[in-house]
N, C-alpha and C positions, 0 to 999 in steps of 0.2 A: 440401557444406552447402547447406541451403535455406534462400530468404526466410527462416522464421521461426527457425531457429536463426542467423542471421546480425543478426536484430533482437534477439534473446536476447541475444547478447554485445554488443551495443549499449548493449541496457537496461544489460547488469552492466559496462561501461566508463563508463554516463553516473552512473551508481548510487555508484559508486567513486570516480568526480569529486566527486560533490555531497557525501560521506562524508568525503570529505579537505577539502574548503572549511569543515564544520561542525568538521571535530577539530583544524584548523589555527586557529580561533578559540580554540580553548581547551583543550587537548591532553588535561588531565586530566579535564574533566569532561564537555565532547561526546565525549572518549574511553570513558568511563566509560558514559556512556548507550550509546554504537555497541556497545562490547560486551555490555552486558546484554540491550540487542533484538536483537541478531544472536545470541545463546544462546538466547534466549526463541523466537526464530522460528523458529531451526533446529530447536529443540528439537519445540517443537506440529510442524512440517513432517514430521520424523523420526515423531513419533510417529503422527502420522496415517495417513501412506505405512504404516508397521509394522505396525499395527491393521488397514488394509488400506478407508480410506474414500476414498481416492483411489490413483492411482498415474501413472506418468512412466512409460506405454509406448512402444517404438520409437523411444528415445533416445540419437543420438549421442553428445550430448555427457551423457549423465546418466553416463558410466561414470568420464568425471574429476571428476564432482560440479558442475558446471559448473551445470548445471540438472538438480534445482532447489534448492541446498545455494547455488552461486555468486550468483542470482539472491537469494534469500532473503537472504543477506548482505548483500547491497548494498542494493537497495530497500528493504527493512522499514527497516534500522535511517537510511536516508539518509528516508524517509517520516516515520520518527519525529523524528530532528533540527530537518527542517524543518520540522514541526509547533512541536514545541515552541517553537522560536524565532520562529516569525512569526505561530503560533497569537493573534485579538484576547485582550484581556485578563479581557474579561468571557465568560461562560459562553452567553448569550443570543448571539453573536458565534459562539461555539468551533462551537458546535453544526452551525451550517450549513457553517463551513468545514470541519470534519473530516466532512460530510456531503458534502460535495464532494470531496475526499481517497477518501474508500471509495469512492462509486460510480464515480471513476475506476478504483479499482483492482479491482472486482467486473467493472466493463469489460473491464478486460484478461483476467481469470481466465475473460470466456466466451468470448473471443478466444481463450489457452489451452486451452482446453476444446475447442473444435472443432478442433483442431491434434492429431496424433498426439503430442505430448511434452506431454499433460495428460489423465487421465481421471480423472473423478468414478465410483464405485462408486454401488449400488442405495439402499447409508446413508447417503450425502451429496448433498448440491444448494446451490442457490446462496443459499437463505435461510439454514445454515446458515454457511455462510461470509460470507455479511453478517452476520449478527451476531455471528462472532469478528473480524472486521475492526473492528467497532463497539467489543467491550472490548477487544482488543489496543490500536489506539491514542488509548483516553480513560483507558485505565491507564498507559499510558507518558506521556500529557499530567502526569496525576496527580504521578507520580514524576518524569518530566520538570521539574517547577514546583521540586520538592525540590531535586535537582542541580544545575540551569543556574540561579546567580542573577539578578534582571533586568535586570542591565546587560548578560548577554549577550543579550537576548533583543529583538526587532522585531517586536510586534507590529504588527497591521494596525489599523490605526485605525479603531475601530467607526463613526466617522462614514464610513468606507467601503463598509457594510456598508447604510447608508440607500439609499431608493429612490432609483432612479438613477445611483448613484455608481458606480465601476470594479467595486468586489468586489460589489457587487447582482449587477449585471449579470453579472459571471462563474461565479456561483454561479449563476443562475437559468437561463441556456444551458446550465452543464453537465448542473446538475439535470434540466429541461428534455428533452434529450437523450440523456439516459443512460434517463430513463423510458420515453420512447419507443421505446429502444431493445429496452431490457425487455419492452415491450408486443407488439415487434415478434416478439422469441427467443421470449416465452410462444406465441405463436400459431403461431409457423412447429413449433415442438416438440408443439406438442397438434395441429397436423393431421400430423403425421410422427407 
């Protein structure tokens, strides 16, 4: 195994930790969400892969499903958990933090992407996948509010979200950083 398939099973050990910390709050009903996002994720995954707009070549571990079936199980639905629950309460709040949530995770997928165990086809690219990132988890927020009532929930405290405060400031680095990053993949990929 290499680096990145040894970081893989990392992701889906630490994925599988943070999944059982939200279902062991509340067995039935962060259970209930983990399996409706991990069907819903596997599912778009599955079909995508099928359709044939991405695919998982020269994958060790893709033959025990490991990635990206095992990968998909774990993060999506431990993503959406922890949104749900710590997501602020106000919408003008939601917005930036689950805007900080995707472009972490667009992050990783061009990190994947340059790796032999991710490719994008000629139909797909990464504004598409930004924006099923965007309604996958602001429709699981949606449904999320339905199932988890507020006493399981922790939100962040909008007054954290004010200039200066912890979440400004971490949202703003990430933002920040992850644009730049993008600025940097746009240009290396239009001169290649």
């Amino acid at each position: 195994m290499d680096f990145i398939e040894i970081t893989m099973l990392f992701m889906i050990a630490a994925g599988s930790i943070g999944c059982f910390y939200f279902i062991r709050l509340d067995w039935r009903r962060f259970g209930f969400l983990f399996i409706i996002s991990l069907l819903t994720a596997n599912l778009a995954c599955y079909m995508f892969t099928r359709i044939g707009l991405y695919s998982f070549p020269n994958n060790v571990l893709h033959g025990a499903f490991l990635i990206p079936y095992g990968l998909v199980s774990t993060l999506f639905p431990f993503i959406v958990m922890f949104g749900v629950r710590y997501s602020p309460e106000r919408w003008v709040f939601k917005i930036p933090f689950y805007w900080t949530v995707i472009h972490l995770g667009v992050l990783g997928e061009v990190i994947l992407k340059n790796t032999t165990i991710f490719k994008f086809e000629d139909e797909w690219n990464l504004w598409n996948s930004y924006t099923l990132w965007w309604v996958f988890f602001l429709l699981f927020e949606i449904l999320g509010s339905k199932i988890i009532p507020p006493y399981l929930r922790k939100p962040i405290l909008s007054e954290s979200f004010r200039y200066g405060k912890w979440a400004w400031i971490v949202v703003h680095v990430i933002l920040i950083l992850t644009i730049f990053l993008a600025g940097v993949y746009t240009g290396v990929t239009l001169i290649n």
